[in-house]
Each structure stands twice: as C-alpha cells, then as structure tokens.
N, C-alpha and C positions, 0 to 999 in steps of 0.2 A: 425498127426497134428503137425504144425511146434510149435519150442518152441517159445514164446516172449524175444525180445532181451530183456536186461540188466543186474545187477549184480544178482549171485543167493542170493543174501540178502536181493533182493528189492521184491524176490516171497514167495507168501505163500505155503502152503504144497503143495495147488492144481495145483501148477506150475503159479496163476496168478500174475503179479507184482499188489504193493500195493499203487496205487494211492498218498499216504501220503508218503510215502518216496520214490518214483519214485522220485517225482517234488522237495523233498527237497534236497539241494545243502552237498555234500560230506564232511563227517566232522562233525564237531558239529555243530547244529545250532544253531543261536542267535533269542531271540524274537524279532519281529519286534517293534521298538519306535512306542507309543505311542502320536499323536500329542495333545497337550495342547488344552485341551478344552478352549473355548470362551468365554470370563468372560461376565456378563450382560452388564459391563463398555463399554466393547470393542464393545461388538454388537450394543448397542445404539451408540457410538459414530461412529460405520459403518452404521449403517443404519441411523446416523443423516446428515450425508455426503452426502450420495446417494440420500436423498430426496432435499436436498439444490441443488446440480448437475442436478435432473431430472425438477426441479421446475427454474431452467437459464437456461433450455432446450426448455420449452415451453414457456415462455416468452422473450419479444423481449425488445431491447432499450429501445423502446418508451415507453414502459410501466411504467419503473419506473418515466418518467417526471412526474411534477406535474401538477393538471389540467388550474394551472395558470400559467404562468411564464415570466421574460422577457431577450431577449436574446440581448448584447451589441459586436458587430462587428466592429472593426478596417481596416480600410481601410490601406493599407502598406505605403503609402505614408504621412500617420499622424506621427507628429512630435512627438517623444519618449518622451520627455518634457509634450505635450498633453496628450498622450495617461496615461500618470503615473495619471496626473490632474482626469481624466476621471474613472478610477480601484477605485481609494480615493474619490468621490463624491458618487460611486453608491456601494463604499462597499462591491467590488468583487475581485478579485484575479486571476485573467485569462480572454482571451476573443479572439474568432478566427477570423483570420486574413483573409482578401479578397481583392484579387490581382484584383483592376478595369480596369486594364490594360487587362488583359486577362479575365476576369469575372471567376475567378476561386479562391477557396479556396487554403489557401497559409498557412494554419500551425497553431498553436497556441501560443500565447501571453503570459507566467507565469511569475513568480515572476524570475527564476532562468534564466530570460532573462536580467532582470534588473541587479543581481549579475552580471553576465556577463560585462556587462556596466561598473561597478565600478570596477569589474577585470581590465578593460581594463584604464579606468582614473586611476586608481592607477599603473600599469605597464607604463602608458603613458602620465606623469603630463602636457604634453606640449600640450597635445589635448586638455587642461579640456574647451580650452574656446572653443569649435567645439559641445562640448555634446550637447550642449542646438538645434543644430543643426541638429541634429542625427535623421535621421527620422527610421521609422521602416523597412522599406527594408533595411537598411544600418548595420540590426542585423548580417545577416549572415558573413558578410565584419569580423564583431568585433569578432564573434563564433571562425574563421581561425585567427583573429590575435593572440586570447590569448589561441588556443588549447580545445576547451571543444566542446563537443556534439551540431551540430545542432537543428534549431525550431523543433520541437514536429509537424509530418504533418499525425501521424496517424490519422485515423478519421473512419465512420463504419455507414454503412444504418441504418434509425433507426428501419426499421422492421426486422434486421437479429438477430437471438436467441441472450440473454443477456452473455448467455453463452461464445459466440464467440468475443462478444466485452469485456469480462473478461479475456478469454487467449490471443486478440490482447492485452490488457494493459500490461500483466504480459511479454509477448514476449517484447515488445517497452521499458518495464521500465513505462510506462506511466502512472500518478496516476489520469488525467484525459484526457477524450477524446470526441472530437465533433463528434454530428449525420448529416452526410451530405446526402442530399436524392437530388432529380433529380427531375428540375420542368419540370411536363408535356406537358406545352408550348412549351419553350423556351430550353427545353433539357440540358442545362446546372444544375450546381453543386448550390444546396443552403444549407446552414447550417442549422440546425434546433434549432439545440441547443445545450449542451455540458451536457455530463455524469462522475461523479467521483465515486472516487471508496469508498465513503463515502455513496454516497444516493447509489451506488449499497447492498451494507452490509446492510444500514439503510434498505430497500427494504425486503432483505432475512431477517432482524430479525425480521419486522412486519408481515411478509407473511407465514414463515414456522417454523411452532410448533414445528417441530422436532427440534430445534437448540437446545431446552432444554433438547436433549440427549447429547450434547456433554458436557459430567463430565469429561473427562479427565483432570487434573490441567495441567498447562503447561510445568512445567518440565519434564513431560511424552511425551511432544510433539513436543520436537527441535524446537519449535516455535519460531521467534524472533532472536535479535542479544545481544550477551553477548560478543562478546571477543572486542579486539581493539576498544573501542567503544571513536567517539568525545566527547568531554567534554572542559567547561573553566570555568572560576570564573566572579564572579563581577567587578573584577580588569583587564579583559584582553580587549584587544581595539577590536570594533569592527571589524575592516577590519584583526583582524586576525582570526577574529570568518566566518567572509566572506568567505577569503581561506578557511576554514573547509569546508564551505555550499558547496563550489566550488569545490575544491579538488577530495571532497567524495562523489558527487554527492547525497547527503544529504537534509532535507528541517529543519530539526533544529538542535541544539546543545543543550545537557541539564547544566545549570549550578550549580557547587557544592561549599561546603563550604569546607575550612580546613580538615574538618572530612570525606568527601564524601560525605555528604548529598545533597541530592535533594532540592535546594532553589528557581531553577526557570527552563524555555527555552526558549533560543532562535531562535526565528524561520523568517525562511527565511523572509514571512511579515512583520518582523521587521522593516525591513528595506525600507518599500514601505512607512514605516509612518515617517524615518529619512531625505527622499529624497525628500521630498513634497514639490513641489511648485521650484524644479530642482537647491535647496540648498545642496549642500554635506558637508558642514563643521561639519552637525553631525559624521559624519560617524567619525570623530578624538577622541568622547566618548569613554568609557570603557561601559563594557557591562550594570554594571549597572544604569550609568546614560542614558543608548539608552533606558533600561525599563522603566525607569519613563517619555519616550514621549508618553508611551501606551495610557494611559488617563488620567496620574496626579492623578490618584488616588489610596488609600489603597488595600492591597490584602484581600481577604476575602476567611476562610477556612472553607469547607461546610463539616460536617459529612460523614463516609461512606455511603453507599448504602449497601443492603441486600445482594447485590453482594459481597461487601468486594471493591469494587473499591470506590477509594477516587480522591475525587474532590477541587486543587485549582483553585480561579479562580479570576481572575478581570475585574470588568467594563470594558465591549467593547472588551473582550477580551475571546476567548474561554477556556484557561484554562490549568493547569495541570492535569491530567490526570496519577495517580498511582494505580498499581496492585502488584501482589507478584507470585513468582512462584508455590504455592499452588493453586492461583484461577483457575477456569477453565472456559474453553471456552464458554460455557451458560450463564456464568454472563458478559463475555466481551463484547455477543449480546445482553444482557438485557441491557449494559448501552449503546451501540451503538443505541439501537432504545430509549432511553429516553435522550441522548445527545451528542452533535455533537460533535462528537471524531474524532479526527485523527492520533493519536497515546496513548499509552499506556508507562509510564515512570515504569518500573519495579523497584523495587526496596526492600531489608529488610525490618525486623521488625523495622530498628533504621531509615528509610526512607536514607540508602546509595545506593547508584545507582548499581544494578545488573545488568538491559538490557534495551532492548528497545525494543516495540513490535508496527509494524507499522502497517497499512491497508493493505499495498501491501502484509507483511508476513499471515494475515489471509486471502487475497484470495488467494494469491497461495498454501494456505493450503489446503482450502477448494475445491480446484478447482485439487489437482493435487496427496493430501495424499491417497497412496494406490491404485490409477487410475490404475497400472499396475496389481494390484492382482488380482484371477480368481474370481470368480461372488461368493459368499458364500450364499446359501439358507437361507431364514431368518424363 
C-alpha cells in the first residue's frame, strides 16, 4: 500500500494524515476574526432602506402626482420680464419650457436662472437697460456670458420607475424634474407635469412604515454638509449673498449673528420677490432689509415637534427648519410628511450653525447607502 504524502506530523499512528492539521497552514495558527455582529439599529436601518429602494422600484413618476394639479408652461420666446410676473401671480417657482418653433420641450425655468440674469446686469451695468428685453431663449446667450451651468433639460416618462427618475436627479444635480410623455396622435413630446424631490420624500414617508426604522442619529451617517459651509449676516448686501447662490451652486445661505447663531436664510426665492415687476434697485439691500420684503410681517417661533425638529417660520413664507446631530433620520420623515421642508439648518444646543442637511443629501442616502454591500439575510 502506497504511503499518503505529507509531513510525518500530520499522520496518526495508523499512517492516516489528520484532516485538521493537514489543512492547517504551517506554524502557529491564529483564530480566525470574529465578524461584529448586527446591532438591531443597523439591521433596521438596512432593512428600512431596502424597502424605501424596493417600494421607487415598483412605482412610477406619475404616481406620486396629485390627483389634481395645474401645470404652467413657458413658451421661449416670453419675455423674461413676463415670465418672472407670471412664477409671482401663481406662487410657483419653476416652469418648463417649450420651444413653438420646433414643438418640442426645451428645459426648465428655476429661480437660479434669474440669479443668473442679475449675475450678468451686475457684471454688465451697461446692458441693464436691454433686461427688460431679454426674452427666455436669450438665457442660454447669458448662461456662456457669465460662466455657470446651462437650463436644467433633464426630464423622464412619467411611467418609468420613480426609482430611475431619483438617480436621473441625483446624476444631473437636479432638485426637480419634468414628466415628458408622447402624445399618441401627433407623436410629438408633451409635458405632463414636473416632479421634485420634496413630494418625492413626502411620497416615501406617507407610503413606507419602514422609514421608522431608520434610528440612526445623523452623525452616525455622514449625512449632510458641515465643513466650508456659505453663511452672512444681516448686514451683508445682497448681490454678495447672490455670488454665494451662484458661485456654489447653492439655493440658500443661512444667516448668523455675532455669536454664530442661526437668525435666518436666505434663499434663492428671495430674490423672485426683490425683482418683481423688473425693478432691481432692491437688490442694493442688505440682507436684512431684503427679508422684511417677505411679507412685512413678524417671525413667529413654533415649539419643537416630538421629533426634536424645530420650526421657524413666517407668514407666506416656508420657514426655518432646525435639527441637531443626535436626531435621526425617522424623525426627519416624520416632519417631511407633516411639513414642507426643503432643507434642514443643523445646528447646537446654543442654536450655532453646525451643518446643513439638504433633500438632495437624503436621497442620495437613501438611494445609494450600502447599494454596493452583498445582500445580508434578514
């Protein structure tokens, strides 16, 4: 009988090697690590993930519309003058654009087209008397004069998964985007309507119960922006608060006191309400007297929420919106489905500005934390 190869230390008397230290590696062995078990925390906030994920999988755009709604369209050739008139009458903030010349959808209309506009009258005093002139094809001209980012022409069928027109936004930058669909007639492109990424979130926190798994606080979550972050005071002019908006591709600037304290923001809208009626000489304000064009009226400071989220807020006006790095993510979809948030102003116990935690940063959370880890049995 032939013998079995290996060392004679690895056979027992009866000549057979021993399985167990066949296979063990020469030398001492080390136990193998032990992987960290799965805290409840973690698992809930993985499996609160995965059902938010699976649940923008099966639903489409159109679902989150409302069952009423109405949709306002710009034609390109409206005078930018008008079109501002028209955003302030109906109390909206965006509106997408259609090129009649070729019957085809041509982009979308925000606020940070208008900054744009005043980037350019302030870089080019001698045009100012041409603005009122300025029609809305004539944005892109203005986009290449002062250097910033073209119109916004993402857009997304309204029946393809919500999921998909969540990672178009977060790809584009985009914080909202039109449903364009194909009219059966006539073959050509129509708009339906436009989706942000506000009623997306407000959507998943009325829809999926899981979100009250996610206890994580946020400093556990790299959530958010804390370093270099924009800021100015009461006393800074607005058109240098503008460059901020611009600069940083930004939609607000929080404004602090002396101490750091959180006393206000300002937000790109601001400035739709300084321009009305295609007067600029607000724009020479300091920041605090651009906030008192809000609506002339007092601030009123509402109690926290069970959440721990605190609410300032004024007439006609949506609000401050304060959190802390202990809150977690559960309570930030409890107050997204009970009020129209669009960002989150973090900040200490003494209310000094920490961070900033936007929309964009909770969907690219939700959409993209741990997407590469292997499937874990629940």
């Amino acid at each position: 009988m032939a013998s079995l190869p290996g060392n004679p230390s690895h056979m027992n008397k009866e000549g057979f090697v021993q399985p167990s230290s066949y296979l063990r590696p020469r030398g001492q062995s080390q136990p193998m690590p032990h992987a960290e078990p799965e805290s409840a925390i973690e698992r809930g906030q993985r499996i609160g993930l995965q059902r938010i994920r699976d649940f923008l999988k099966i639903r489409t755009s159109y679902d989150v519309l409302p069952l009423s709604f109405r949709l306002i369209i710009f034609d390109t050739a409206l005078l930018v003058k008008r079109s501002l008139a028209i955003l302030i009458q109906n109390g909206i903030v965006s509106a997408p654009l259609w090129d009649s010349k070729t019957s085809s959808f041509a982009g979308l209309l925000t606020t940070s087209d208008y900054l744009n506009l005043i980037q350019y009258y302030w870089q080019n005093p001698e045009q100012v008397q041409k603005i009122d002139q300025f029609r809305l094809n004539s944005l892109r001209d203005i986009e290449k004069a002062i250097g910033v980012q073209p119109l916004e022409t993402v857009s997304i069928h309204p029946q393809r998964p919500l999921y998909e027109a969540c990672r178009r936004m977060l790809e584009s930058r985009a914080r909202r985007m039109p449903l364009v669909d194909v009219d059966d007639e006539t073959k050509r492109a129509m708009v339906v309507s436009v989706v942000t990424q506000y009623r997306i979130l407000k959507f998943v926190a009325v829809n999926v119960p899981e979100t009250k798994l996610l206890r994580k606080p946020l400093k556990h979550l790299k959530l958010g922006t804390y370093k270099n972050l924009e800021t100015a005071r009461m006393e800074s002019s607005v058109f240098e608060v503008i460059h901020q908006l611009v600069n940083n591709s930004i939609s607000s600037v929080p404004i602090l006191n002396s101490d750091g304290v959180v006393t206000n923001v300002f937000e790109a809208v601001d400035v739709i309400t300084l321009i009305k009626g295609g007067v600029y000489d607000d724009l020479n304000l300091n920041v605090g007297e651009a906030l008192q064009k809000r609506s002339e009226v007092r601030e009123y400071l509402y109690g926290r929420y069970s959440s721990g989220v605190m609410l300032t807020v004024t007439q006609d006006f949506p609000g401050i919106y304060t959190c802390s790095i202990d809150d977690r993510l559960d309570t930030v979809f409890d107050t997204i489905r009970k009020s129209r948030v669009h960002r989150l102003v973090v900040v200490d116990e003494d209310n000094r500005l920490v961070g900033i935690l936007t929309l964009s940063d909770i969907l690219e959370y939700i959409l993209l934390e741990g997407e590469g880890d292997d499937a874990k049995s629940e």
